[in-house]
Backbone bond lengths (Angstrom), bond angles and torsions (degrees), N, CA, C in turn:
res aa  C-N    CA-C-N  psi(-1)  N-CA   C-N-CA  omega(-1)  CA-C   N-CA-C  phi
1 X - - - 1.473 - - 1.535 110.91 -
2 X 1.602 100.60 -42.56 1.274 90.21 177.80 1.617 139.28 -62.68
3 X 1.504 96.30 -33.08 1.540 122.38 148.13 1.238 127.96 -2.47
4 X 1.433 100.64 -73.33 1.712 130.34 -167.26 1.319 87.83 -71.77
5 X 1.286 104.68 -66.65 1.942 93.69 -166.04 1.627 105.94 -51.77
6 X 0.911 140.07 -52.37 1.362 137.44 167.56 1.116 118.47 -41.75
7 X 1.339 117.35 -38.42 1.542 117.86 -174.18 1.601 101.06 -83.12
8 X 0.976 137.57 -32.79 1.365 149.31 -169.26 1.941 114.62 -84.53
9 X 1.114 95.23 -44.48 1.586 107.31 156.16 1.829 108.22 -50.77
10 X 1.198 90.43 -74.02 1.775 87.03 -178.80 1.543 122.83 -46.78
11 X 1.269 107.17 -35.04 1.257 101.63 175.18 1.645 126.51 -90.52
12 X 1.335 109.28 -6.21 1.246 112.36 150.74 1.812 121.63 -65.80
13 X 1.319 123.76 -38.96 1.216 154.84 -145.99 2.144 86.40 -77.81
14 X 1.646 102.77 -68.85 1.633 112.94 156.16 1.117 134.56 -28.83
15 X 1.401 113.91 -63.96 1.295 129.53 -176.75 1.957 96.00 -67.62
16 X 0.772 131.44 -49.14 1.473 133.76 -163.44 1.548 98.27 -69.99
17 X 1.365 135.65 -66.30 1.367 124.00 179.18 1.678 103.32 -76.78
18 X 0.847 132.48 3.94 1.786 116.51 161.18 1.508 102.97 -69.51
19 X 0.932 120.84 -54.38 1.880 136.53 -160.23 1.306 103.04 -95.37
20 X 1.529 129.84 -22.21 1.621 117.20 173.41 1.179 106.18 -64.74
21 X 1.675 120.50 -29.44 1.471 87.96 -146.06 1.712 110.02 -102.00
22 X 1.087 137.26 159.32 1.228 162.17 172.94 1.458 112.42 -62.50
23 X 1.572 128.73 121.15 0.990 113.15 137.34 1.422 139.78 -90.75
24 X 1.534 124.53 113.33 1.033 125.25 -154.19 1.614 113.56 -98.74
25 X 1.677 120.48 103.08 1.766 98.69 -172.78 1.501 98.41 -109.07
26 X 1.361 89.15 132.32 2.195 85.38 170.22 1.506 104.29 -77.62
27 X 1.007 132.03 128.39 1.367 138.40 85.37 1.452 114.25 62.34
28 X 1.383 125.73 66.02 1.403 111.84 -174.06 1.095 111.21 -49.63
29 X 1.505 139.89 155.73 1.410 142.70 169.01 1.317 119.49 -111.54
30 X 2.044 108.84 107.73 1.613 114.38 -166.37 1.821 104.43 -58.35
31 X 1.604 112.13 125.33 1.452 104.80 -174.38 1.980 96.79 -73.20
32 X 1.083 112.46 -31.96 1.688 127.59 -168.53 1.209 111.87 94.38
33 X 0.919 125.17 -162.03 1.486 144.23 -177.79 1.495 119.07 -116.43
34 X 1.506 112.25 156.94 1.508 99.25 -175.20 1.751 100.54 -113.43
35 X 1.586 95.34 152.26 1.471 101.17 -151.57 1.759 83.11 -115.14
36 X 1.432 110.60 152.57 1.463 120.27 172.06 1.528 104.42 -75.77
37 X 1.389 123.37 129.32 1.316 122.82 -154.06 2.148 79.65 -132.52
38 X 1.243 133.97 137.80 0.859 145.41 142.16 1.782 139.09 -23.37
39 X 0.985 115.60 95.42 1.484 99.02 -167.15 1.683 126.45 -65.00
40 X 1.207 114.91 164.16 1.247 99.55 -154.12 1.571 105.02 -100.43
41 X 1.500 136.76 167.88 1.343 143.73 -148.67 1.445 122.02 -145.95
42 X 0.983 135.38 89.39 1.233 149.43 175.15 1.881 102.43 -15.89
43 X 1.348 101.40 111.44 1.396 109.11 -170.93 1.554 111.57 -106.19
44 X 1.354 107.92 161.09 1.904 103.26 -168.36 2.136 106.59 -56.35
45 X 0.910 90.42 163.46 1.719 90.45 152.38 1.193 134.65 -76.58
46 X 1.256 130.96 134.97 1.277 147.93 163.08 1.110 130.46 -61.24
47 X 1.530 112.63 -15.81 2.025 135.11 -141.41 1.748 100.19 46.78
48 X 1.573 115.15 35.98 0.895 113.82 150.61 1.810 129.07 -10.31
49 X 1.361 101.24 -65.06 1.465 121.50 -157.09 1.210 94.93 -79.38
50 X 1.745 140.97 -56.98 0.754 150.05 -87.05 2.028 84.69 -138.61
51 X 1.347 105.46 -22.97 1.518 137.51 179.28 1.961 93.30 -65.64
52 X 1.643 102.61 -62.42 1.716 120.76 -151.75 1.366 92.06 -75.02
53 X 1.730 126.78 -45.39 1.412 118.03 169.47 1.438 122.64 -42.09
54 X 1.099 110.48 -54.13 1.516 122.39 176.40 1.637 107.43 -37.03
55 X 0.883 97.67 -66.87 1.882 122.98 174.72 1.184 105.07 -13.91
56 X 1.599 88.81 -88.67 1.475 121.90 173.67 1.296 119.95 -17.67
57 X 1.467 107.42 -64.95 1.373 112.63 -168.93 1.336 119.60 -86.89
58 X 1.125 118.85 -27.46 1.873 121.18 169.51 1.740 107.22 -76.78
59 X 1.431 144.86 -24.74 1.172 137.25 138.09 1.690 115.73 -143.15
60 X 0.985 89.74 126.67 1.886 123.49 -178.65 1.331 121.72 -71.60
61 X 1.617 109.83 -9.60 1.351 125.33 175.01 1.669 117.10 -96.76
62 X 1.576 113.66 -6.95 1.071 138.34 170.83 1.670 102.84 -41.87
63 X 1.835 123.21 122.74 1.709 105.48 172.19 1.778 116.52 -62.00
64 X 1.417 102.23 126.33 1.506 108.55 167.08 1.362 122.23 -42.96
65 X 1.535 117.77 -46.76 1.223 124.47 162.44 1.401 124.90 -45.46
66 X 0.933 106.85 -69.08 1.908 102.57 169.36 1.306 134.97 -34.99
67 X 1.756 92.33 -48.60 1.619 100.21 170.44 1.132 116.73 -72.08
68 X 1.174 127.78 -23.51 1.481 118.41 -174.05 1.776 105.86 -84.90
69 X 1.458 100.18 -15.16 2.115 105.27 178.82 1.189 95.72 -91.44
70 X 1.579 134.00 -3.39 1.628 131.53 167.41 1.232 100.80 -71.47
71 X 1.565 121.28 -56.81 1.342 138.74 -155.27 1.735 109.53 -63.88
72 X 1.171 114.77 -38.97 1.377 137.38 -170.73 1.811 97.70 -84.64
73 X 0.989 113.19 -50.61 1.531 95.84 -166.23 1.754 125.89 -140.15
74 X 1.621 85.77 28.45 1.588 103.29 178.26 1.861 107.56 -76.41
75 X 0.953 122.90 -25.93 1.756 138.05 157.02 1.292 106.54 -54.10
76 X 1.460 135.52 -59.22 1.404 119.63 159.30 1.066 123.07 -64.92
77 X 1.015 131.44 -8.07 1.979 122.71 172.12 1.127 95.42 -66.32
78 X 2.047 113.20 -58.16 1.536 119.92 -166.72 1.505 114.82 -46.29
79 X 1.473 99.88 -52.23 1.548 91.10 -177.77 1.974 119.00 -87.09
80 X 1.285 127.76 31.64 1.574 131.69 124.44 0.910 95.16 -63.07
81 X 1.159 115.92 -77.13 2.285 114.88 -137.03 1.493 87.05 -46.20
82 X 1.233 122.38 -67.05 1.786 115.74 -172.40 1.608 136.66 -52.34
83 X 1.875 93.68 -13.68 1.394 119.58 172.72 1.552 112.74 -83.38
84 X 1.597 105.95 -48.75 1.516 113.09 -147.73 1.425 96.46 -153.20
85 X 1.389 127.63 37.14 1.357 143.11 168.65 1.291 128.22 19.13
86 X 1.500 96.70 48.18 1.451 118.02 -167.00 1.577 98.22 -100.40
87 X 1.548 127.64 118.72 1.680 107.05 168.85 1.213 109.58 -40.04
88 X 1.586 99.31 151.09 1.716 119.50 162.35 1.727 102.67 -55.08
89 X 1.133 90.14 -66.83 1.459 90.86 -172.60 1.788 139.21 -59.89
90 X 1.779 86.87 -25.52 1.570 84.91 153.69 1.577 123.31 -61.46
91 X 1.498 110.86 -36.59 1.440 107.09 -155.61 1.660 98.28 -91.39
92 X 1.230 128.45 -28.94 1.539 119.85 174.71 2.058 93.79 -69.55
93 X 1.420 124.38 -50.83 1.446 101.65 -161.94 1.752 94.54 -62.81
94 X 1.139 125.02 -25.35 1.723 90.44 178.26 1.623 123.21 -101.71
95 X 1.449 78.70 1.75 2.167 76.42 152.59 1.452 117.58 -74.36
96 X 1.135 115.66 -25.31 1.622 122.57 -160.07 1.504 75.43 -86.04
97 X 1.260 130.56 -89.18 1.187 126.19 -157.55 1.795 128.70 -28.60
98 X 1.779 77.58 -60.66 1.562 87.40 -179.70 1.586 122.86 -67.42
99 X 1.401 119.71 -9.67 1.601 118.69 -177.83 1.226 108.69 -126.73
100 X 1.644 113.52 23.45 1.440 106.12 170.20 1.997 102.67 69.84
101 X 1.404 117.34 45.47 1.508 93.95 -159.74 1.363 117.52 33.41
102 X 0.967 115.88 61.87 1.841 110.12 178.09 1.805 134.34 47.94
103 X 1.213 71.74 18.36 2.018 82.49 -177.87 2.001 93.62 -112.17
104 X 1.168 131.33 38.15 1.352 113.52 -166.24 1.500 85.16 -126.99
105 X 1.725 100.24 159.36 1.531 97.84 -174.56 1.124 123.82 -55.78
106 X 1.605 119.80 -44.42 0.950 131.84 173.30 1.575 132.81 -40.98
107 X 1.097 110.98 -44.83 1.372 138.36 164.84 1.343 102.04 -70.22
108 X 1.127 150.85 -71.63 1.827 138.57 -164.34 1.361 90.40 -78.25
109 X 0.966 152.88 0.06 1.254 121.11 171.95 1.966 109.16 -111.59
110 X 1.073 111.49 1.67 1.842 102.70 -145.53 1.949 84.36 -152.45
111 X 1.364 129.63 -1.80 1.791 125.32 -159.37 1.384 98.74 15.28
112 X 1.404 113.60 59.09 1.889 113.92 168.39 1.828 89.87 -104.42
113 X 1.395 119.13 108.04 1.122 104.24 171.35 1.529 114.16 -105.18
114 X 1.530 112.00 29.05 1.641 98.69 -174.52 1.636 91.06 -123.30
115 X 1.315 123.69 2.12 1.571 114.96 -155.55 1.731 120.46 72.87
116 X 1.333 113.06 2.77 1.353 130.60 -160.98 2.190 94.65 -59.29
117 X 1.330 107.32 104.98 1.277 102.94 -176.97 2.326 117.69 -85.68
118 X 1.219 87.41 161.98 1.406 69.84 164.68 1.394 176.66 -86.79
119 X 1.252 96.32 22.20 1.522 125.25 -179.62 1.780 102.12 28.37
120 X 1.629 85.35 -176.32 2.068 104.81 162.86 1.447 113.60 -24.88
121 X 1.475 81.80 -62.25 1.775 107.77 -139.81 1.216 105.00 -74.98
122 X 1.801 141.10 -4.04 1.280 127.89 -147.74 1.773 85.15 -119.24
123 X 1.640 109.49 114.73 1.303 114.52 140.93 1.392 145.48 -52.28
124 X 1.435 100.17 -35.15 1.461 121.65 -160.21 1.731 114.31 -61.14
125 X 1.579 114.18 -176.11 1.530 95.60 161.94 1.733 127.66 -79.70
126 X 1.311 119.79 170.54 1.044 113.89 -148.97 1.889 97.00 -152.73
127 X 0.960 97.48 138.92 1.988 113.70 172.94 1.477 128.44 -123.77
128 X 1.126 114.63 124.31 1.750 119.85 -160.54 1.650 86.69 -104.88
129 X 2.013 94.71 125.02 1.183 106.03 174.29 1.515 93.26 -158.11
130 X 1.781 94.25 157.75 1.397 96.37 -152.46 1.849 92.39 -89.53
131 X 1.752 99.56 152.61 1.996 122.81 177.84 1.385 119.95 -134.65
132 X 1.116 86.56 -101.89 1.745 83.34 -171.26 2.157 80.96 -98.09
133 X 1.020 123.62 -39.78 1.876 107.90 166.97 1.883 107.19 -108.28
134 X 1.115 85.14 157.16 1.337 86.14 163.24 1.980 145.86 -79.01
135 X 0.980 117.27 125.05 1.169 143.88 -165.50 1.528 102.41 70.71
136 X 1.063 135.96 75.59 1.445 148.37 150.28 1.312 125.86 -38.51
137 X 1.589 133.69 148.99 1.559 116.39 -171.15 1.499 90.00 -111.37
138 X 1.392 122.98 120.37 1.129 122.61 162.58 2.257 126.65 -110.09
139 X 0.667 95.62 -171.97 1.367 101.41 178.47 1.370 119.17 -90.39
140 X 1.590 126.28 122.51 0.989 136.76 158.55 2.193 129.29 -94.89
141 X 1.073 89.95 132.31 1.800 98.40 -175.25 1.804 94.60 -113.03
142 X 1.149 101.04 153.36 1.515 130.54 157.28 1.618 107.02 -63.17
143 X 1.778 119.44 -59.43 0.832 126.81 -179.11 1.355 123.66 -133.83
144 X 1.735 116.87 162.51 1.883 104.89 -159.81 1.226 101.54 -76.20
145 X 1.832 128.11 -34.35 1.320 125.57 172.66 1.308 124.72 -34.31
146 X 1.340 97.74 -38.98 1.887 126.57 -177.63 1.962 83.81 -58.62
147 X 0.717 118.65 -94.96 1.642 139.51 -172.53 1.643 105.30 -13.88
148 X 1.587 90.17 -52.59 1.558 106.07 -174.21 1.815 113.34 -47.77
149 X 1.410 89.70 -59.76 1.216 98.95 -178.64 1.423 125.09 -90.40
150 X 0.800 120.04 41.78 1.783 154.28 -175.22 1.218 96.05 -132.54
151 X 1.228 153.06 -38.00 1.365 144.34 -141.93 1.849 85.12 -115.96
152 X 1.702 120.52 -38.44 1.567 89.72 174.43 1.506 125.07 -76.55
153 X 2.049 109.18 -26.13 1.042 100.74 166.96 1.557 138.61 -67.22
154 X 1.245 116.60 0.45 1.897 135.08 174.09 1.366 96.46 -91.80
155 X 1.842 142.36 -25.44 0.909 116.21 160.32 1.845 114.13 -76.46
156 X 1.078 120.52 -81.07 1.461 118.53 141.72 1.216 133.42 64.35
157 X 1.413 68.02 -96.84 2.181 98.30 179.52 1.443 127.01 -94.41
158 X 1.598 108.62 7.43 1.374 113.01 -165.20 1.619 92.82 -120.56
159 X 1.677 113.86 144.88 1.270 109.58 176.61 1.874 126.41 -71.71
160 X 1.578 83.96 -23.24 1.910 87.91 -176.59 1.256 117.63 -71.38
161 X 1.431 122.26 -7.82 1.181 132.01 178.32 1.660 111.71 -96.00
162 X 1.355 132.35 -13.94 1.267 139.31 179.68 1.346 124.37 -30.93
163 X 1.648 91.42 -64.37 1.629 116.47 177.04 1.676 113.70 -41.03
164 X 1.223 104.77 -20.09 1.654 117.65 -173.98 1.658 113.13 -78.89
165 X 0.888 107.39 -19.39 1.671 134.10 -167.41 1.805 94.57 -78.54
166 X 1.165 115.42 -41.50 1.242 112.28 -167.57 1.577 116.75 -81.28
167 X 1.527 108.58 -2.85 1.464 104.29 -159.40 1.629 87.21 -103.30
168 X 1.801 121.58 177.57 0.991 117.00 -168.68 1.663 120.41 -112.36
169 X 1.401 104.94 143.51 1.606 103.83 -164.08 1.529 116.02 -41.01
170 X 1.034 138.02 8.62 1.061 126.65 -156.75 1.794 102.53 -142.34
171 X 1.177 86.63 -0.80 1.752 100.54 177.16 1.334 109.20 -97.53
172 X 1.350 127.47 79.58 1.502 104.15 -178.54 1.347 116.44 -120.24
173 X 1.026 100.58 25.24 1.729 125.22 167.60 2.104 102.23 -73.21
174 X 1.430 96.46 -49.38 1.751 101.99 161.74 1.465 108.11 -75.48
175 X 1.160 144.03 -15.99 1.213 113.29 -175.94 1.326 111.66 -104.30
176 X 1.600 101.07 -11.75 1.688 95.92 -177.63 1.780 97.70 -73.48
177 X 1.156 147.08 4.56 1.529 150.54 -139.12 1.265 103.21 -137.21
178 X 1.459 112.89 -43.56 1.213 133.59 156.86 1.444 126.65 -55.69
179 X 1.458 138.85 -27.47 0.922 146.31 174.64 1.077 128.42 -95.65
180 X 1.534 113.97 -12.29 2.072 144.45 153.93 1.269 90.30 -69.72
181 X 1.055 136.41 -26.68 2.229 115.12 -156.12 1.462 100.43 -115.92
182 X 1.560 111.93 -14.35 1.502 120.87 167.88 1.320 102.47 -70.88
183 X 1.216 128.78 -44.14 1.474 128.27 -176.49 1.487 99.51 110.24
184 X 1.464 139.73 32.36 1.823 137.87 168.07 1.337 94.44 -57.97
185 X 1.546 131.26 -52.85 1.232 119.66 -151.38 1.434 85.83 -140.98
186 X 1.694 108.77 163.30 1.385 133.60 -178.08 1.464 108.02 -98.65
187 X 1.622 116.67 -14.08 1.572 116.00 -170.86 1.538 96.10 -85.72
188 X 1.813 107.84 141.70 1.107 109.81 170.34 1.603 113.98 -78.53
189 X 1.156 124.79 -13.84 1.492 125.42 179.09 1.706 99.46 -82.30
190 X 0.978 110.82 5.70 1.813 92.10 -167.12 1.868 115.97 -69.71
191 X 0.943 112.57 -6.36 1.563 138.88 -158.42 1.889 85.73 -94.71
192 X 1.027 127.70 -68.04 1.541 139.95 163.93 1.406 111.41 -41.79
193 X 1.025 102.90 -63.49 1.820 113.01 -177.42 1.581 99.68 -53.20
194 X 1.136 122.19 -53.90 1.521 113.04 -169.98 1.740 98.95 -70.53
195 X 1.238 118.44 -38.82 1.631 114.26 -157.81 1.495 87.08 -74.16
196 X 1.253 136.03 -55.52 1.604 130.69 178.40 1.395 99.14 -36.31
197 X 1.402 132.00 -91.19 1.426 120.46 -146.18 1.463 118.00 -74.37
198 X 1.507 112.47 -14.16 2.161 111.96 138.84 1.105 124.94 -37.47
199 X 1.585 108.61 -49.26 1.226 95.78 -161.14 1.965 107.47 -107.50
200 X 1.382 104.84 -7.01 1.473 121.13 169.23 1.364 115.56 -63.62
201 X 1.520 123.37 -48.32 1.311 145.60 173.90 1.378 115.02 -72.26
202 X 1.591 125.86 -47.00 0.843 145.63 172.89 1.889 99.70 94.34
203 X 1.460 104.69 51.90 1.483 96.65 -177.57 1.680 118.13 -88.08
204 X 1.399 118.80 1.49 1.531 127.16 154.62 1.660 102.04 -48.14
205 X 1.168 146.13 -54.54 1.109 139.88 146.28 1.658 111.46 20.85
206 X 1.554 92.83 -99.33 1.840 109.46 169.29 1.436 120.15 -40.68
207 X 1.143 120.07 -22.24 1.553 118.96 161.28 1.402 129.04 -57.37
208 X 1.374 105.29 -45.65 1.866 115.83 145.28 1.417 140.81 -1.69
209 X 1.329 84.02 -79.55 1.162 109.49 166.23 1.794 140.59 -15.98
210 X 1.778 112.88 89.22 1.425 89.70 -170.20 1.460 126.38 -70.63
211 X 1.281 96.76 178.89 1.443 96.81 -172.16 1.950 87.52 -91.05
212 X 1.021 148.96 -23.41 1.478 158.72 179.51 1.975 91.63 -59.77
213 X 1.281 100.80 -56.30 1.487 112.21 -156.54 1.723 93.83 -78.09
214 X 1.494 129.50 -6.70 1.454 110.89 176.57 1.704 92.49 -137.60
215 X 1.143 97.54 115.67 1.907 115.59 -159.58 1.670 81.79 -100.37
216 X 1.292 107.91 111.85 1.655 99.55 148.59 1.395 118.25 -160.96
217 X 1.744 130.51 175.80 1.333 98.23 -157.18 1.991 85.55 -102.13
218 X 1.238 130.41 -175.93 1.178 149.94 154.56 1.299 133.71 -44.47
219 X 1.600 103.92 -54.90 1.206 126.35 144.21 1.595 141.18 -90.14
220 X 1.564 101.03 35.28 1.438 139.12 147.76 1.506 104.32 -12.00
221 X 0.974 106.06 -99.02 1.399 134.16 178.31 1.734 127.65 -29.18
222 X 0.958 109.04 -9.68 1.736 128.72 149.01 0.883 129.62 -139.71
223 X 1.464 83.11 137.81 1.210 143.26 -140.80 2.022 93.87 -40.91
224 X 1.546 125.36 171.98 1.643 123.40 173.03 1.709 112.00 -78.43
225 X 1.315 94.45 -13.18 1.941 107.19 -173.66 1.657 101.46 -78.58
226 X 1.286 101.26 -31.12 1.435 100.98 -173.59 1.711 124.66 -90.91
227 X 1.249 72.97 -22.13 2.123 87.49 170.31 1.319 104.92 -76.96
228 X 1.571 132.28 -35.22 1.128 123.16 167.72 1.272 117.99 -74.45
229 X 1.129 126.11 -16.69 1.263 109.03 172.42 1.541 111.47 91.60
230 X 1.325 116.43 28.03 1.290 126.75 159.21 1.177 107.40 -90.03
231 X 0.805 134.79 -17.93 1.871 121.46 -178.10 1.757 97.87 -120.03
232 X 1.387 107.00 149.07 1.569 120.24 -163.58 1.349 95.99 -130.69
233 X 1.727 112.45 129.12 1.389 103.35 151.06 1.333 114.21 -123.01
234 X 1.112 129.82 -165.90 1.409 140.07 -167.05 1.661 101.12 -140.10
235 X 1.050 112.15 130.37 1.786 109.29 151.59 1.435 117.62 -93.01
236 X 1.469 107.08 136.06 1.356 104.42 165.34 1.406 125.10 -77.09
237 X 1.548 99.87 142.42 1.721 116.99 168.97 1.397 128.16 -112.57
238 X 1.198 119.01 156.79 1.271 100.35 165.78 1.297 143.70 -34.21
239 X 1.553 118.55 133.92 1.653 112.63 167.01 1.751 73.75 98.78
240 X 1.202 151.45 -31.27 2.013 121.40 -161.42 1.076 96.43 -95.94
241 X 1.239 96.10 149.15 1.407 130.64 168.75 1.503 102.29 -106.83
242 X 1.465 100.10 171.73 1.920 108.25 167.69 1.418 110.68 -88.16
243 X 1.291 108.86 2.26 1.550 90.33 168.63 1.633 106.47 -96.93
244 X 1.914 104.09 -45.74 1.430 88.05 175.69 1.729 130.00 -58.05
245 X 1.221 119.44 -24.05 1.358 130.64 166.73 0.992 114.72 -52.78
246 X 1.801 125.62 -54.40 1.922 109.95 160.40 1.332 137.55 -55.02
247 X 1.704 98.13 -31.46 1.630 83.01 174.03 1.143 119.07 -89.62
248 X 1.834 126.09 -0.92 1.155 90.92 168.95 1.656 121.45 -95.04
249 X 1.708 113.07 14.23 1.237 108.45 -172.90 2.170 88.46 -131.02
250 X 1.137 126.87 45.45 0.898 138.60 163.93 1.317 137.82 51.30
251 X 1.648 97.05 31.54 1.800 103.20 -139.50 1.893 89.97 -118.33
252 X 0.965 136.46 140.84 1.102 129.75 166.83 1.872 123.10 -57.34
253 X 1.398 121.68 142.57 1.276 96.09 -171.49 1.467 120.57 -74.42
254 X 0.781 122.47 -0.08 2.002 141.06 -177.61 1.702 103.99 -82.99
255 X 1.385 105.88 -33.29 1.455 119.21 176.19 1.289 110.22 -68.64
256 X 1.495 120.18 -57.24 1.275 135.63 -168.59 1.995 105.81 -66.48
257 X 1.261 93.41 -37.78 1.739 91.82 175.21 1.610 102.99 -77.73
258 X 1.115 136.50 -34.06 1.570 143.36 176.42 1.660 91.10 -32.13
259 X 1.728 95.97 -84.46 1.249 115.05 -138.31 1.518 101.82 -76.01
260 X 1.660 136.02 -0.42 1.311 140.99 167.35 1.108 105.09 -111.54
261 X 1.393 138.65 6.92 1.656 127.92 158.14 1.792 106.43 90.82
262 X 1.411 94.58 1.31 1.808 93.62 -171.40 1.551 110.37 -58.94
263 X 1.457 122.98 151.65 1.485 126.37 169.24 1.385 101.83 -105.95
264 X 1.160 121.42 -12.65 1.565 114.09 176.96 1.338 111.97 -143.73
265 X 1.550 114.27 -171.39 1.686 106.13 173.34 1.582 105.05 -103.51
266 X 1.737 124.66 44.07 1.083 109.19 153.12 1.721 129.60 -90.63
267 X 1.303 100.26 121.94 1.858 98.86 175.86 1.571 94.96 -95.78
268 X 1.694 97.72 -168.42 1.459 112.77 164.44 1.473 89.10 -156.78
269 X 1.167 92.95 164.00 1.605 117.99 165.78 1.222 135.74 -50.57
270 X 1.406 131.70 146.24 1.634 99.56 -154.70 1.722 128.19 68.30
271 X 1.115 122.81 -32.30 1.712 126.34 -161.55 1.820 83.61 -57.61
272 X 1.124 106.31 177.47 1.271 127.91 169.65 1.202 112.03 -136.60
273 X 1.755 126.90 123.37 1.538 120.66 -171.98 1.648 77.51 -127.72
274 X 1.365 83.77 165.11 1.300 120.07 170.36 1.309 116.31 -113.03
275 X 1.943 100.92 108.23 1.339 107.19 -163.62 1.975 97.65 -100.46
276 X 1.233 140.56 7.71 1.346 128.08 -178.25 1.631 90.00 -159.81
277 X 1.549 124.61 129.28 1.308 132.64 140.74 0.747 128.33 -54.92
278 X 1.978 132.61 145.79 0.888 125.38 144.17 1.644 148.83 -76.08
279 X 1.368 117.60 113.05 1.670 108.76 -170.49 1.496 126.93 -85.14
């Protein structure tokens, strides 16, 4: 008797971890592809510098860090707002915010300085870091300019953000309020958070700014090799591969991954490679 119960125990004991357990598979994670991103171009002054002194010297308790992520990339805010009529100062207070002034993981590892994640639409490469869930797919750039100007086209191109278009550059007391009711961020303080370090920094300032007084062209951002027309790219179309793409532009396919940063032979459609350097 005792037997059975023993024997019957055990086989309950079997049956229970055969069927408990789970097979659990993660989730491969698409790394993307790397996209030819524009190099970046020494842009006019702002009185940038001349902005952070000011700072400096009327309070000293001001973060060093910040000012010095004012100093660095308050010229690219200027030239959105004049691109894509976004305040300066909206778009530097939510760089600061969103990348930690550029010391946040997100930011050193990925130059995503808006948190800008990756939706549908983003081919490019991409870094899973944890937000409102854990390990999130966000957007990766080559460069923060890259980011910058990614962050006016996500306002831009999206309809919930429209309504924002109508208010005036210099109002960004509405747009920081405006960009909570669009849905950018889930924090109810985020509307505060941006109007504090505007008006802490004093980045209404950069709103100023004429468009006469900051001369630059549009197509800024590439490079003088490429306006001449020493360097060639190709877009991909349907049906290419990287091999058919070398032979018809003569390049070995090991070459063609060199000189576009590829780790593999995945393209996409649309991508833009760079089929000839410039020397």
């Amino acid at each position: 008797m005792k037997l059975r119960v023993l024997l019957y125990c055990l086989c309950v004991l079997i049956l229970t971890s055969c069927f408990g357990k789970k097979n659990i598979v993660e989730k491969k994670k698409n790394p993307g592809v790397v996209l030819i991103e524009p190099k970046p171009v020494k842009l006019p002054s702002v009185k940038e510098g001349k902005h952070i002194k000011k700072l400096h010297k009327t309070n000293k308790k001001l973060n060093k860090t910040t000012l010095k992520y004012i100093e660095k990339y308050a010229a690219i805010a200027v030239k959105e707002m004049h691109i894509h009529k976004i305040p300066a100062s909206i778009t530097l207070a939510q760089g600061i915010l969103e990348s930690g002034s550029g010391n946040g993981q997100l930011a050193k590892k990925s130059n995503n300085h808006f948190g800008i994640k990756c939706h549908t639409q983003w081919k490019g490469e991409r870094v899973y870091h944890d937000d409102d869930e854990d390990q999130e797919c966000f957007r990766k750039y080559q460069y923060v300019e890259t980011s910058y100007n990614d962050h006016s086209e996500f306002l831009t191109k999206r309809r919930r953000y429209a309504f924002l278009f109508n208010y005036k550059l210099r109002d960004y007391k509405r747009w920081a309020k405006g960009l909570k009711k669009a849905g950018y961020a889930t924090d109810k303080k985020y509307p505060n958070k941006l109007i504090g370090i505007i008006e802490r920094y004093k980045l209404y300032e950069f709103d100023k700014v004429n468009k006469r007084d900051f001369k630059f062209s549009k197509n800024s951002t590439k490079n003088k090799n490429q306006k001449k027309g020493k360097e060639k790219y190709y877009k991909v179309k349907k049906g290419d591969t990287l091999y058919s793409i070398s032979r018809k532009f003569g390049i070995s396919v090991n070459k063609l991954k060199e000189i576009n940063g590829l780790k593999d032979n995945t393209i996409s459609i649309g991508q833009e490679l760079l089929v000839k350097k410039a020397y």
